[in-house]
Structure formats: C-alpha cells, structure tokens
PDB file of N, CA, C and O in Angstrom:
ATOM      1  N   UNK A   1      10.315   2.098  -9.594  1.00  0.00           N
ATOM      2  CA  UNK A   1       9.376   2.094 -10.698  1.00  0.00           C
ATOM      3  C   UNK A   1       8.493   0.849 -10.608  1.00  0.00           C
ATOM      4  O   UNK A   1       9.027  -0.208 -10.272  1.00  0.00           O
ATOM      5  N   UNK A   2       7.384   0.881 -10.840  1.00  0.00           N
ATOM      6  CA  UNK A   2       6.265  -0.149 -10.852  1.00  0.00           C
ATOM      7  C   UNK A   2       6.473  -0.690 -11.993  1.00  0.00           C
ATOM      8  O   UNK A   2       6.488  -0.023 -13.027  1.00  0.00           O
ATOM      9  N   UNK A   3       6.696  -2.205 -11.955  1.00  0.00           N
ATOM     10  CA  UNK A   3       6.589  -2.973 -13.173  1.00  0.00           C
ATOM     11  C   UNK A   3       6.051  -4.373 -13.142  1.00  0.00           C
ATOM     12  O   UNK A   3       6.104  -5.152 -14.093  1.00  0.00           O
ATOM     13  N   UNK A   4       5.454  -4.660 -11.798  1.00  0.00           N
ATOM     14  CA  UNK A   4       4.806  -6.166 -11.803  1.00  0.00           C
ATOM     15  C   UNK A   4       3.693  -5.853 -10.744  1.00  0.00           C
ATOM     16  O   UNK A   4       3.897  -5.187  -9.729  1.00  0.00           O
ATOM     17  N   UNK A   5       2.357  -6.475 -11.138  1.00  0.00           N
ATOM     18  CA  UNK A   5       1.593  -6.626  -9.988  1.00  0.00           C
ATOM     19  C   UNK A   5       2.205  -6.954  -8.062  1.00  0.00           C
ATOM     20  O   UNK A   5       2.931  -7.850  -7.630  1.00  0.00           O
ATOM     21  N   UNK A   6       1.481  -5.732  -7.291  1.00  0.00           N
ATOM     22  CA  UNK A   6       1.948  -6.172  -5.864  1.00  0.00           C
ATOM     23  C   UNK A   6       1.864  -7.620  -5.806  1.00  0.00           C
ATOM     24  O   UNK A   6       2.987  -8.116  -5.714  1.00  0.00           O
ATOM     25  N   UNK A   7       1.264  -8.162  -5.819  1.00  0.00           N
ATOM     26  CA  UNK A   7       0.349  -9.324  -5.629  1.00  0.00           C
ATOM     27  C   UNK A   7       1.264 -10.372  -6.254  1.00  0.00           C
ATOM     28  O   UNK A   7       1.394 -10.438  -7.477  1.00  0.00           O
ATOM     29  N   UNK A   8       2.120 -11.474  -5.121  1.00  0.00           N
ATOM     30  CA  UNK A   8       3.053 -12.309  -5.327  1.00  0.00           C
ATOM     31  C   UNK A   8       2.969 -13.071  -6.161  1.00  0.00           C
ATOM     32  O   UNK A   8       3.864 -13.393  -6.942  1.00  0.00           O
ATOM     33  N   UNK A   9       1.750 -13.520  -6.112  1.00  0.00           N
ATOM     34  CA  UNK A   9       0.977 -14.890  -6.265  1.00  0.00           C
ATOM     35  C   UNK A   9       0.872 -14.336  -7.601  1.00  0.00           C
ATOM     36  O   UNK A   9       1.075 -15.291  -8.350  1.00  0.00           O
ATOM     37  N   UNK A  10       0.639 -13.180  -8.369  1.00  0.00           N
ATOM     38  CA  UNK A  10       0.486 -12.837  -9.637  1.00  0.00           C
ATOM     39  C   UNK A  10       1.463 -12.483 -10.414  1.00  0.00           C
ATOM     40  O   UNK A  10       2.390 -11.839  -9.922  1.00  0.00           O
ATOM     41  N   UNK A  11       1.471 -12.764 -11.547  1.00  0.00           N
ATOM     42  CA  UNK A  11       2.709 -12.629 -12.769  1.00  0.00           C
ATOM     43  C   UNK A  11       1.916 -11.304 -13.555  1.00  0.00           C
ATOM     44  O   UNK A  11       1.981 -11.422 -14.778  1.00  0.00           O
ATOM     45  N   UNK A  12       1.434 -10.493 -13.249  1.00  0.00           N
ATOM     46  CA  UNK A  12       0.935  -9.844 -14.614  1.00  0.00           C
ATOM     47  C   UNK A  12       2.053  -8.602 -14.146  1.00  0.00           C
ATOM     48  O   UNK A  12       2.550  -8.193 -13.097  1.00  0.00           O
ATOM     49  N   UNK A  13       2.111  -8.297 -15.533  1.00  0.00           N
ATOM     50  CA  UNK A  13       3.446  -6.344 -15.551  1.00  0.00           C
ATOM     51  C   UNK A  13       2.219  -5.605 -15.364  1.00  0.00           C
ATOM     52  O   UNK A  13       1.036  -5.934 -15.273  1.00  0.00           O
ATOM     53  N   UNK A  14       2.890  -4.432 -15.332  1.00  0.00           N
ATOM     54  CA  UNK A  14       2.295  -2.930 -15.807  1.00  0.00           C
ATOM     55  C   UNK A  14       2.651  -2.275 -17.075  1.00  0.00           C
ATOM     56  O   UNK A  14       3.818  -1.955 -17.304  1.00  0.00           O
ATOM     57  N   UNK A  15       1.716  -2.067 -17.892  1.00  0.00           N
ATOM     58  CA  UNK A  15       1.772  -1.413 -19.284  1.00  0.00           C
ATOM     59  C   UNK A  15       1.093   0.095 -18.940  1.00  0.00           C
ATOM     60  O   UNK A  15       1.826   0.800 -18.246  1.00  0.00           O
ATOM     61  N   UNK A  16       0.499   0.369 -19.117  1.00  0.00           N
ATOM     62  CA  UNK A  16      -0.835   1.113 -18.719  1.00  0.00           C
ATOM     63  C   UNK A  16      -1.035   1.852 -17.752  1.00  0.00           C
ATOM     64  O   UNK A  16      -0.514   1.296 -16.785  1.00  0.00           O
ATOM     65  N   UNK A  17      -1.571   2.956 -17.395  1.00  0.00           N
ATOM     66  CA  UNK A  17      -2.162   3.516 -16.416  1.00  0.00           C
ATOM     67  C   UNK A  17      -3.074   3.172 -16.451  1.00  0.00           C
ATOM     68  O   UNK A  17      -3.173   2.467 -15.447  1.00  0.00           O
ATOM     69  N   UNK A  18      -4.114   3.151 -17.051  1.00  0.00           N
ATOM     70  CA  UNK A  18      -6.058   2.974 -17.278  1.00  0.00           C
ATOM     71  C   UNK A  18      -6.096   0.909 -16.576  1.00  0.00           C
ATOM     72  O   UNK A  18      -7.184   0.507 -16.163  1.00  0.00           O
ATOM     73  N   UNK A  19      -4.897  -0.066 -16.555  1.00  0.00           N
ATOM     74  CA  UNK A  19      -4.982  -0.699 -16.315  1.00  0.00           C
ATOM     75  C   UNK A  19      -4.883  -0.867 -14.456  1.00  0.00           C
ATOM     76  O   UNK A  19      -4.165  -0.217 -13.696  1.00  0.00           O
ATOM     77  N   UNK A  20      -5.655  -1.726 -14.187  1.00  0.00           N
ATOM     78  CA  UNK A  20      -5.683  -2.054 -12.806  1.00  0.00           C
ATOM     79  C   UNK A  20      -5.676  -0.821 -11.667  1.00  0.00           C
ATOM     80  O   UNK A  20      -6.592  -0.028 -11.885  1.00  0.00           O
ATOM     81  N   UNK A  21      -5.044  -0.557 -10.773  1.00  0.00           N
ATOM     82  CA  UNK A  21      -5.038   0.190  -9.696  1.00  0.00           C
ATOM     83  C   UNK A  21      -3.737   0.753  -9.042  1.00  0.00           C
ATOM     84  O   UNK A  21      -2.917   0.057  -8.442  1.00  0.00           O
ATOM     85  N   UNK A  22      -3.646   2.186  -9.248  1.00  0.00           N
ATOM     86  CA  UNK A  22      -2.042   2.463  -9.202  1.00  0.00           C
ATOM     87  C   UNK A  22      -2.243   3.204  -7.221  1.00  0.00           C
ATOM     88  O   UNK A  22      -3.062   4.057  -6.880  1.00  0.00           O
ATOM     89  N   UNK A  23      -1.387   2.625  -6.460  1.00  0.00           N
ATOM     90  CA  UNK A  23      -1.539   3.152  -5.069  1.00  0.00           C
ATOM     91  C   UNK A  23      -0.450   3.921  -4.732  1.00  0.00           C
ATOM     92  O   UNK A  23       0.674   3.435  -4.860  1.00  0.00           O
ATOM     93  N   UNK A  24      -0.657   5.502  -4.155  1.00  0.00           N
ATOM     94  CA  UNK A  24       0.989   6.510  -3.725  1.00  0.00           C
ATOM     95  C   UNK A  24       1.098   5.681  -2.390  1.00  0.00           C
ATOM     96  O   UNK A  24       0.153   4.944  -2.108  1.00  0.00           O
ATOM     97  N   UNK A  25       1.867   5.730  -1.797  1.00  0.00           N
ATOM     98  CA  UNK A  25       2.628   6.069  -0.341  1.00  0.00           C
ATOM     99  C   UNK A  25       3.217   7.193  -0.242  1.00  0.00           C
ATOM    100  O   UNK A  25       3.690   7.733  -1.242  1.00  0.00           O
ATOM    101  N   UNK A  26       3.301   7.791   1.084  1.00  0.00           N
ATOM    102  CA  UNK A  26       4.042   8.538   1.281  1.00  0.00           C
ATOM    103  C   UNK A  26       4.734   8.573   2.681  1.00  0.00           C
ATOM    104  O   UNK A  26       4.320   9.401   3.493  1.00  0.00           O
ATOM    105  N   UNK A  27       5.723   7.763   3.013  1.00  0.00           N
ATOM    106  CA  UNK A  27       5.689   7.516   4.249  1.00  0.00           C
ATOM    107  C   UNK A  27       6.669   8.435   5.099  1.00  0.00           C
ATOM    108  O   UNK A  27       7.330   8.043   6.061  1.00  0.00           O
ATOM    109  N   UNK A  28       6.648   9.889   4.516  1.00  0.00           N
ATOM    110  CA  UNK A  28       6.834  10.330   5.254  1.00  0.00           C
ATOM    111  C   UNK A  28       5.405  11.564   6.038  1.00  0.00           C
ATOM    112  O   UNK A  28       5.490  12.336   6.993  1.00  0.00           O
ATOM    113  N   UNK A  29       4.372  11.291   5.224  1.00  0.00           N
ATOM    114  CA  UNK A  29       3.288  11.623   5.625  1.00  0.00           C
ATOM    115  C   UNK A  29       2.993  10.327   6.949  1.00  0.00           C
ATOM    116  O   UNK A  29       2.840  10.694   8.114  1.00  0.00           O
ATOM    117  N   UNK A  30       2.946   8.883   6.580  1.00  0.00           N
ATOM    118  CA  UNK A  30       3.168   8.281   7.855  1.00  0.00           C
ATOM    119  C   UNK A  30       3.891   8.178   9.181  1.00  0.00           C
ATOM    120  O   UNK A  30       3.500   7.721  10.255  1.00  0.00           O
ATOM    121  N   UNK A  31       5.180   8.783   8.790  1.00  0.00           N
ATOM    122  CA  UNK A  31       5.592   8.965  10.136  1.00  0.00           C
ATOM    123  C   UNK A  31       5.446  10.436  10.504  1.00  0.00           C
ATOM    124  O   UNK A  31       6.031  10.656  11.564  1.00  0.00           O
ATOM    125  N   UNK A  32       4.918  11.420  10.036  1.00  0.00           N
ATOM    126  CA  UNK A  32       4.337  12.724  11.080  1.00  0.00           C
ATOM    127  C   UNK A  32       3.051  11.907  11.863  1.00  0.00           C
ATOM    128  O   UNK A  32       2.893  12.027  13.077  1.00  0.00           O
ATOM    129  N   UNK A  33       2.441  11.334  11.288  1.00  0.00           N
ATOM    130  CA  UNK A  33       1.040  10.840  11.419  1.00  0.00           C
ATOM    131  C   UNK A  33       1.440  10.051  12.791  1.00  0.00           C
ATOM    132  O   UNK A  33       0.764  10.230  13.804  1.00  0.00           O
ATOM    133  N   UNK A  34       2.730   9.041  12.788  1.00  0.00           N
ATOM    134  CA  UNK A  34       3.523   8.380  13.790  1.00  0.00           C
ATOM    135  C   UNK A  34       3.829   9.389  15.298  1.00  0.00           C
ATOM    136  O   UNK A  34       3.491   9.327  16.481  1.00  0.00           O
ATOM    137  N   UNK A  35       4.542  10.171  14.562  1.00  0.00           N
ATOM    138  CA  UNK A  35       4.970  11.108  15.648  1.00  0.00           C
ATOM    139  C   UNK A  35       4.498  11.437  16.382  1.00  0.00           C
ATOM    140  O   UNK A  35       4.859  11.276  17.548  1.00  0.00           O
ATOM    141  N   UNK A  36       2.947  12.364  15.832  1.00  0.00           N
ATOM    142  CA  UNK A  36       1.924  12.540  16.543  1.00  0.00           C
ATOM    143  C   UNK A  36       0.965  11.651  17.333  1.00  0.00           C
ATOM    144  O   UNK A  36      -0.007  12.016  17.995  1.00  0.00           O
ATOM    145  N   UNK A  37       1.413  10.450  17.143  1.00  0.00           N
ATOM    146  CA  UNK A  37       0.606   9.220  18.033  1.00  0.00           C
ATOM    147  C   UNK A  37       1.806   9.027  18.831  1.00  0.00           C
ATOM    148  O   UNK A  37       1.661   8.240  19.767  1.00  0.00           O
ATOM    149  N   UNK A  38       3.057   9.598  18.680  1.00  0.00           N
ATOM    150  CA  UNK A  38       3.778   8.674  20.136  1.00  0.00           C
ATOM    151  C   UNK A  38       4.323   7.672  19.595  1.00  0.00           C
ATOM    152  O   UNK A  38       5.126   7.165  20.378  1.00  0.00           O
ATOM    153  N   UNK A  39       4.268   7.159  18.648  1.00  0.00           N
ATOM    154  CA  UNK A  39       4.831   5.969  18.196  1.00  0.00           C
ATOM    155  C   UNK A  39       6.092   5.998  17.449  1.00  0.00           C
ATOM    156  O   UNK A  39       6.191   7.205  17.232  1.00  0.00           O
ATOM    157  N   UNK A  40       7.150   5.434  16.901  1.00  0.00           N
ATOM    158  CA  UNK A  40       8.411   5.167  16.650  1.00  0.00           C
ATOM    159  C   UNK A  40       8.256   5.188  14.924  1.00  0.00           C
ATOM    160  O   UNK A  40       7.359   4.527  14.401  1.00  0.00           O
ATOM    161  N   UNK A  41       8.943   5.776  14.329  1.00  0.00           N
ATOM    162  CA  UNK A  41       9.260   6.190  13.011  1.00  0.00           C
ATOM    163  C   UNK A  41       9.068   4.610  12.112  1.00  0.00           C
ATOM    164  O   UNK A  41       9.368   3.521  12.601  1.00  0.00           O
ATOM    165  N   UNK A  42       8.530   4.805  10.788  1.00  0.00           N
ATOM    166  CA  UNK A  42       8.160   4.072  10.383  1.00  0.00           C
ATOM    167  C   UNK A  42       9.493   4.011   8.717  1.00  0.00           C
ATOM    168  O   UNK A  42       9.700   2.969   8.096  1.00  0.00           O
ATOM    169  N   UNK A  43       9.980   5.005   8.465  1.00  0.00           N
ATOM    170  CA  UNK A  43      10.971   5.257   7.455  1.00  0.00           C
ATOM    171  C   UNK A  43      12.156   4.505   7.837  1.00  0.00           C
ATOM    172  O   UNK A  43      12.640   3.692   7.050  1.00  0.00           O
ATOM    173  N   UNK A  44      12.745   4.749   9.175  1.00  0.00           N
ATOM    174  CA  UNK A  44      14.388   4.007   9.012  1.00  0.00           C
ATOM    175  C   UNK A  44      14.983   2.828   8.849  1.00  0.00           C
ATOM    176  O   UNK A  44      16.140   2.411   8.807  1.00  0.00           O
ATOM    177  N   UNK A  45      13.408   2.192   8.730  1.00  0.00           N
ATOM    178  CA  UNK A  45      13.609   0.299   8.531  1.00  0.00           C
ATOM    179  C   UNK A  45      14.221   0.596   6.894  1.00  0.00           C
ATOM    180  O   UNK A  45      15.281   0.096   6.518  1.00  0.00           O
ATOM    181  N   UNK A  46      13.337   1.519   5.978  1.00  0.00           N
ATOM    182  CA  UNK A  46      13.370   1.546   4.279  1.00  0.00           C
ATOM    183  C   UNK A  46      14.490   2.527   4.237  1.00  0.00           C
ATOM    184  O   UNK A  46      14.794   3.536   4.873  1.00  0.00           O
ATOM    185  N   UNK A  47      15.145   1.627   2.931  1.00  0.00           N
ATOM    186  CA  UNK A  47      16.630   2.060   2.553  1.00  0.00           C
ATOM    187  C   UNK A  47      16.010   3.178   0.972  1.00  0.00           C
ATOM    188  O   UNK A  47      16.755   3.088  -0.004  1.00  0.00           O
ATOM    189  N   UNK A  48      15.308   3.704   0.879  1.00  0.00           N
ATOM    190  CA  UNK A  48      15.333   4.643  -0.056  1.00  0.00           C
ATOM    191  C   UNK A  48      15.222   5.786  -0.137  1.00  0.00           C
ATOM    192  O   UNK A  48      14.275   6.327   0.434  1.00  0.00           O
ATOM    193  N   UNK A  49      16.121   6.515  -0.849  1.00  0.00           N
ATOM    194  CA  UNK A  49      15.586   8.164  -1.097  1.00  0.00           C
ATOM    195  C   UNK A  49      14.428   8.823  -0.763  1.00  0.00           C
ATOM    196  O   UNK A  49      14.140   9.352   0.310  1.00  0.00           O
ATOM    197  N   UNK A  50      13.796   8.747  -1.768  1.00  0.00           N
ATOM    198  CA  UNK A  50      11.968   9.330  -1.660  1.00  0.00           C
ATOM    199  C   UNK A  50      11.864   8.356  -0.122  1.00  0.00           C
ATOM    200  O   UNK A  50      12.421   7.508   0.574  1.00  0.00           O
ATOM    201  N   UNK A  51      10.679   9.255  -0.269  1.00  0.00           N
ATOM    202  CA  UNK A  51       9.589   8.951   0.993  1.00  0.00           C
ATOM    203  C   UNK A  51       8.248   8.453   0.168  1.00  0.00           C
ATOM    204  O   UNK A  51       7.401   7.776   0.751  1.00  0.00           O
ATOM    205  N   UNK A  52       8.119   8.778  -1.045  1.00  0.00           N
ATOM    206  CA  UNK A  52       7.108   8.434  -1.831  1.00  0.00           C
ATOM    207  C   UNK A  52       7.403   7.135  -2.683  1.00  0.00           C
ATOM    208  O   UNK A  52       8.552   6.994  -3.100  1.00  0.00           O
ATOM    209  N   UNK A  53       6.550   6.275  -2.942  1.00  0.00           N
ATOM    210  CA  UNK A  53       6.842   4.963  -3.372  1.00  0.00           C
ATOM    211  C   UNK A  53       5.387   4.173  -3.736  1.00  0.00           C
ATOM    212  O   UNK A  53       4.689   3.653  -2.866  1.00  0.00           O
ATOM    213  N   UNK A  54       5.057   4.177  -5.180  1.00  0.00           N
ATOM    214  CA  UNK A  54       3.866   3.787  -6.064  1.00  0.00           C
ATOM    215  C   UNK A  54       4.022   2.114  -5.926  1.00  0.00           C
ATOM    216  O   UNK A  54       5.023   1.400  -5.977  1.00  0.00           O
ATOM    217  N   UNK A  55       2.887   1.865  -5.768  1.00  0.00           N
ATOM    218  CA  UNK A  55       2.369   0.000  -6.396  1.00  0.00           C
ATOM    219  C   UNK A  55       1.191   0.049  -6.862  1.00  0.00           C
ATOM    220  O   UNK A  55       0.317   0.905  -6.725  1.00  0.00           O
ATOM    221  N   UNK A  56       1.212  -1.068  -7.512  1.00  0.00           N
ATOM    222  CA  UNK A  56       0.029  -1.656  -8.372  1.00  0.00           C
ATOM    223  C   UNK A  56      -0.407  -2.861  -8.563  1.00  0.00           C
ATOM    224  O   UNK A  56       0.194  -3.905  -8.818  1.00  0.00           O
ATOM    225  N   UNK A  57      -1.728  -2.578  -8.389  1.00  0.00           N
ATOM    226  CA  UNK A  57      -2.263  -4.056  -8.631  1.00  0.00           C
ATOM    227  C   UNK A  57      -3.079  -3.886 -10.119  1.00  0.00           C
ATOM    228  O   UNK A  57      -3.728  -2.872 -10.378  1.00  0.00           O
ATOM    229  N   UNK A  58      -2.947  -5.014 -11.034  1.00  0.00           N
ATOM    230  CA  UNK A  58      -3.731  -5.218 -12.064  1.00  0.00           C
ATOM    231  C   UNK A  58      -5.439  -5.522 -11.753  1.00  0.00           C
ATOM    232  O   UNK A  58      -6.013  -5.976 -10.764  1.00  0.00           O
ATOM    233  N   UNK A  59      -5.849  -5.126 -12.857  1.00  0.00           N
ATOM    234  CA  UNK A  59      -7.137  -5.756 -12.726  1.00  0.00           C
ATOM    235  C   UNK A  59      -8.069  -6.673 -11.725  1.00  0.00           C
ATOM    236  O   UNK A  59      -8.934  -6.453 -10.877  1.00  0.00           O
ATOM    237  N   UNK A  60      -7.312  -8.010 -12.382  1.00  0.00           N
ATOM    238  CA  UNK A  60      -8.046  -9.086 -11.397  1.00  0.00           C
ATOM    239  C   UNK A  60      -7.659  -8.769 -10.114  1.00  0.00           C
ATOM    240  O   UNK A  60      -8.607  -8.439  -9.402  1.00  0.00           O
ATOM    241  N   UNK A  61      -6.474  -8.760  -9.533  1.00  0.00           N
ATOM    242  CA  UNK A  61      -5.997  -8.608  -7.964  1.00  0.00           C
ATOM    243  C   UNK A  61      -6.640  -7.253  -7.457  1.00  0.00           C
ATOM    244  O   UNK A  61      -6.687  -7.232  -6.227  1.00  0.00           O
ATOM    245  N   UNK A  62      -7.186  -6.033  -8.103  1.00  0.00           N
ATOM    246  CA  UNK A  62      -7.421  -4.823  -7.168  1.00  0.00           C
ATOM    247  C   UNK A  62      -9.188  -5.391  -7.520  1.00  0.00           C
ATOM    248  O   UNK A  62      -9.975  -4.546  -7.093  1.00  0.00           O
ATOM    249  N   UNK A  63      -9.837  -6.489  -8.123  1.00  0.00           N
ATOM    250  CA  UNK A  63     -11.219  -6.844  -8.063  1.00  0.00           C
ATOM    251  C   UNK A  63     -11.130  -7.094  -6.225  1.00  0.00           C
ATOM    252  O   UNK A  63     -11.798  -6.326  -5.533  1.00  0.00           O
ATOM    253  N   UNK A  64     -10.427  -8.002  -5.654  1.00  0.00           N
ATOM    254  CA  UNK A  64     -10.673  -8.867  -4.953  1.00  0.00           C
ATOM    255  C   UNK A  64      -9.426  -8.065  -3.620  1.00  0.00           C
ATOM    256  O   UNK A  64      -9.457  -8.539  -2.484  1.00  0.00           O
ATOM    257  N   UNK A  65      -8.677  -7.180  -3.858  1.00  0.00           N
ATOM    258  CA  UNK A  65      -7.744  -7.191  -2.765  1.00  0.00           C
ATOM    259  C   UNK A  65      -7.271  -5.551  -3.325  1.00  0.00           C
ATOM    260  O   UNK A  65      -7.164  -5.176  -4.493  1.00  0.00           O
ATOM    261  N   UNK A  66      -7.001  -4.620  -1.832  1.00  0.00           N
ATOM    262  CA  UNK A  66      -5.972  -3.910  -2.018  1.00  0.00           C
ATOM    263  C   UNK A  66      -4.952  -3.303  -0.911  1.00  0.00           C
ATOM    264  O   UNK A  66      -4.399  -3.937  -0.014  1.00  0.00           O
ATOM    265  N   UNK A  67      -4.879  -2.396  -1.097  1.00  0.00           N
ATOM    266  CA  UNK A  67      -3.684  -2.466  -0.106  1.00  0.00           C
ATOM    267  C   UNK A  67      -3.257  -1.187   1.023  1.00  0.00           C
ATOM    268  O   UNK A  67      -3.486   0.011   0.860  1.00  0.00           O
ATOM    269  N   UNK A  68      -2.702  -1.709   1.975  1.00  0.00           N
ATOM    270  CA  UNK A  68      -2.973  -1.138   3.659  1.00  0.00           C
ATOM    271  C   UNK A  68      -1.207  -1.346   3.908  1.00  0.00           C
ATOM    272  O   UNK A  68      -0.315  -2.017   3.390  1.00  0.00           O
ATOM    273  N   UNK A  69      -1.337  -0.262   5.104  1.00  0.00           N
ATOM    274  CA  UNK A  69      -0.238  -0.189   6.047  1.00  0.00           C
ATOM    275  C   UNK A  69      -0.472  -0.887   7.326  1.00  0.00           C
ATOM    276  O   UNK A  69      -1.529  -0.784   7.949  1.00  0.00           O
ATOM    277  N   UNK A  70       0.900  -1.857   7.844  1.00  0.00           N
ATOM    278  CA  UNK A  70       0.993  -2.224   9.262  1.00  0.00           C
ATOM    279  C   UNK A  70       1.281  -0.998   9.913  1.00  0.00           C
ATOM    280  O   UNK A  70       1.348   0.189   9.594  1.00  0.00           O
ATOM    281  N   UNK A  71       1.420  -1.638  10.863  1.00  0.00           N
ATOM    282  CA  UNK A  71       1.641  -0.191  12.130  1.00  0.00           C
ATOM    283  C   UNK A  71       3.472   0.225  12.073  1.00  0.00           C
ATOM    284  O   UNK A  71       3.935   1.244  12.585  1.00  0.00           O
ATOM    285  N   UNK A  72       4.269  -0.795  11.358  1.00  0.00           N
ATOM    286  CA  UNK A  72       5.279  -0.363  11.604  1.00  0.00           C
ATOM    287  C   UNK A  72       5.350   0.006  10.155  1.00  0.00           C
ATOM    288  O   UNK A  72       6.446  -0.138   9.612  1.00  0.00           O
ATOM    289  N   UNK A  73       4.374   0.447   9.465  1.00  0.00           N
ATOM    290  CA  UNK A  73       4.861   1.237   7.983  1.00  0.00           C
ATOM    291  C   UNK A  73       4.979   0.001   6.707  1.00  0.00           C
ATOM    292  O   UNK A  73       5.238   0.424   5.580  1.00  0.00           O
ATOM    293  N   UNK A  74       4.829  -1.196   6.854  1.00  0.00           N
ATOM    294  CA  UNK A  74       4.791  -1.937   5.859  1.00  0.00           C
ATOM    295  C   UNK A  74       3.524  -2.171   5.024  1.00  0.00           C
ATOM    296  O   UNK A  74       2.340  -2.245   5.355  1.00  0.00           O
ATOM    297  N   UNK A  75       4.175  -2.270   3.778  1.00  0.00           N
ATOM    298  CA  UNK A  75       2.764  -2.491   2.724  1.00  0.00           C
ATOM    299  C   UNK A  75       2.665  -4.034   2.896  1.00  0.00           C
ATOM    300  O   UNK A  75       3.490  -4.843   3.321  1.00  0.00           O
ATOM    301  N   UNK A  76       1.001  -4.235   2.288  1.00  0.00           N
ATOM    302  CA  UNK A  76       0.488  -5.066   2.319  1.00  0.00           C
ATOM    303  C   UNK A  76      -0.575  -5.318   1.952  1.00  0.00           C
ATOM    304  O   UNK A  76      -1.534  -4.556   2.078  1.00  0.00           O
ATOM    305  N   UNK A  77      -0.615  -6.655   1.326  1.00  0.00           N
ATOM    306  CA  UNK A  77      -2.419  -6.704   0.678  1.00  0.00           C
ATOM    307  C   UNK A  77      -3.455  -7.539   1.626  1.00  0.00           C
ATOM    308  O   UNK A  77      -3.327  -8.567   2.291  1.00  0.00           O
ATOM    309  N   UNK A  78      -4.443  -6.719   1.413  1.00  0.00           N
ATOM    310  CA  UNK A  78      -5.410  -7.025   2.424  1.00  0.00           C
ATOM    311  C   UNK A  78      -6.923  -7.159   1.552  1.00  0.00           C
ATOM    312  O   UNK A  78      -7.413  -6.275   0.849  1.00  0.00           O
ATOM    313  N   UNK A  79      -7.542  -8.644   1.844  1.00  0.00           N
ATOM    314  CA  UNK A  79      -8.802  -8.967   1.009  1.00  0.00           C
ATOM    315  C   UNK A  79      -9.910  -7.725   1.066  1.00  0.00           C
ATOM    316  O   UNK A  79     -10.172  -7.288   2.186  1.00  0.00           O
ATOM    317  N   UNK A  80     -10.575  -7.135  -0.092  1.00  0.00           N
ATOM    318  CA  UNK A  80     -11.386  -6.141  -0.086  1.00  0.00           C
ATOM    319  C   UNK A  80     -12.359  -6.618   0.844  1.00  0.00           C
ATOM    320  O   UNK A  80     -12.142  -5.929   1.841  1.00  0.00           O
ATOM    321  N   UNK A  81     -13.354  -7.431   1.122  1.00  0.00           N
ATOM    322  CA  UNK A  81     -13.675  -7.631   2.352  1.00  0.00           C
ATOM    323  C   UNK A  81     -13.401  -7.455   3.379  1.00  0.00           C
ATOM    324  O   UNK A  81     -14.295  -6.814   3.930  1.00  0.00           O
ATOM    325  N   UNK A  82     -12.191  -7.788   4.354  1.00  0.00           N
ATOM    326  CA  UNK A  82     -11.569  -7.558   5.205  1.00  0.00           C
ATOM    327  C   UNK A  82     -11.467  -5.727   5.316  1.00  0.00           C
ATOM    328  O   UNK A  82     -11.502  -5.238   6.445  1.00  0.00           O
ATOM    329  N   UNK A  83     -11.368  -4.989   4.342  1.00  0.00           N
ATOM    330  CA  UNK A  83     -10.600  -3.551   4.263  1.00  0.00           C
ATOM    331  C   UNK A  83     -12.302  -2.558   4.707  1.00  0.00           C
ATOM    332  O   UNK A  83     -12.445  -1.499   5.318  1.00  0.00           O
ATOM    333  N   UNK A  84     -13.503  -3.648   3.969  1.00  0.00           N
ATOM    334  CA  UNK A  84     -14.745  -2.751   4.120  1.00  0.00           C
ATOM    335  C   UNK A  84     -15.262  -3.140   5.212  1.00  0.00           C
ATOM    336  O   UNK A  84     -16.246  -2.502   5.585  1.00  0.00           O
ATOM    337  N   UNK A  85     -14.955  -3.882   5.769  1.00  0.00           N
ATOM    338  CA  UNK A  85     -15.264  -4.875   7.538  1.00  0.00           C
ATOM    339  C   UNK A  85     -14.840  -3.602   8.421  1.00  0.00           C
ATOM    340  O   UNK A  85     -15.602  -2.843   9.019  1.00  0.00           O
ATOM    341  N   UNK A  86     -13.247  -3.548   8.348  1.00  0.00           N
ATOM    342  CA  UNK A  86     -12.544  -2.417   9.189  1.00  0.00           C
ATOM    343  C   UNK A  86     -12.798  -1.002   8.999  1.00  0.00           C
ATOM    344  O   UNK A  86     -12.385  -0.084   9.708  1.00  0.00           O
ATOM    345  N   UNK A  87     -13.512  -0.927   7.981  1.00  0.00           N
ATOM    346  CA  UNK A  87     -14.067   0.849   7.482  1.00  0.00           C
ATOM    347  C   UNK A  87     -15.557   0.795   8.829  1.00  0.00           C
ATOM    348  O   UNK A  87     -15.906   1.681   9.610  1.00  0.00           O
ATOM    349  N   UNK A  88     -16.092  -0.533   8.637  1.00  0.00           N
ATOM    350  CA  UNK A  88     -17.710  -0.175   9.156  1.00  0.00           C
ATOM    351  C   UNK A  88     -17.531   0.091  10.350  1.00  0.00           C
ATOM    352  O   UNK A  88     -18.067   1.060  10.888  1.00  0.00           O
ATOM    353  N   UNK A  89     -16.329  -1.169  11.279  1.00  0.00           N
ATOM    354  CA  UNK A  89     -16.261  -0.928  12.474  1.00  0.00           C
ATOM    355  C   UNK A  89     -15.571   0.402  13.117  1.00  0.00           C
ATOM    356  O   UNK A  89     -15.638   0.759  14.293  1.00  0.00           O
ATOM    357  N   UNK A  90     -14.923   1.012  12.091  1.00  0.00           N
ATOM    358  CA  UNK A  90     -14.764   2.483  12.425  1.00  0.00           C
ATOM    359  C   UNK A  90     -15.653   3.485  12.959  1.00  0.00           C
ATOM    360  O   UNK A  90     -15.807   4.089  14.021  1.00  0.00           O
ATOM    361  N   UNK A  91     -16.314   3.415  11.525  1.00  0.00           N
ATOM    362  CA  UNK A  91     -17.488   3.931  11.609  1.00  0.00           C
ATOM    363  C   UNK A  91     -18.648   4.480  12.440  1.00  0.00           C
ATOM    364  O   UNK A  91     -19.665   4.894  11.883  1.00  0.00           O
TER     365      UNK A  91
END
C-alpha cells in the first residue's frame, strides 16, 4: 500500500488520489518484455505476491522528478529533464 512519497529525501504521506502522481508497475509485464529481449527475469530478485506494485510521488517531487525502470527491474527516480532528454533521443 502507498503511504509516503517515493522520494527519500521527502516526508510528505498520501491522503488523496487527486494529490500528486500515482505510478502502476507491473513487472510481470516487464519480464515478458525481458524474455523477449533475451534478457534474465526481472521478478525473482522481489519477494512479493502481485506482480503489480503502485508508488507515488506528491506534488512537489512529480513537479521536478518521476519515475523509471533499471534494466534489472528496479524502480527509481529520475529528474524530469533527464526522462524528456531520453524520450528525444529515442525519437
């Protein structure tokens, strides 16, 4: 259950839906996605049931930052700059 901003460095809870920025995972949609690249399962590191697993960032933190997968399936926050940098060079 979501009850504190991702964002370490931040103390704010979750009250609210309409507040801040609520993000799904689904990592077992990541590791088909895995599979099909050849690459090594991203679930058996995580000790939980679901495959699905919500975070949130409040307000101020989803202004300035949100949040991405490493390659081995870990969450992580990544500066909104940085996230629209890696969209262009896609692109």
């Amino acid at each position: 259950m979501v009850s504190k901003c991702l964002n370490s460095n931040c103390s704010a809870t979750f009250q609210y839906l309409g507040q801040g920025r609520l993000f799904c995972v689904d990592f077992a949609e990541v590791d088909r996605k895995r599979l099909l690249a050849g690459k090594p399962l991203a679930t058996p590191i995580r000790n939980k049931v679901s495959t699905v697993e919500y975070f949130w960032l409040c307000d101020k933190c989803a202004a300035d930052m949100t949040v991405s997968l490493t390659d081995t399936g870990e969450v992580r926050l990544i500066p909104l700059q940085a996230s629209q940098t890696t969209r262009a060079n896609v692109a």
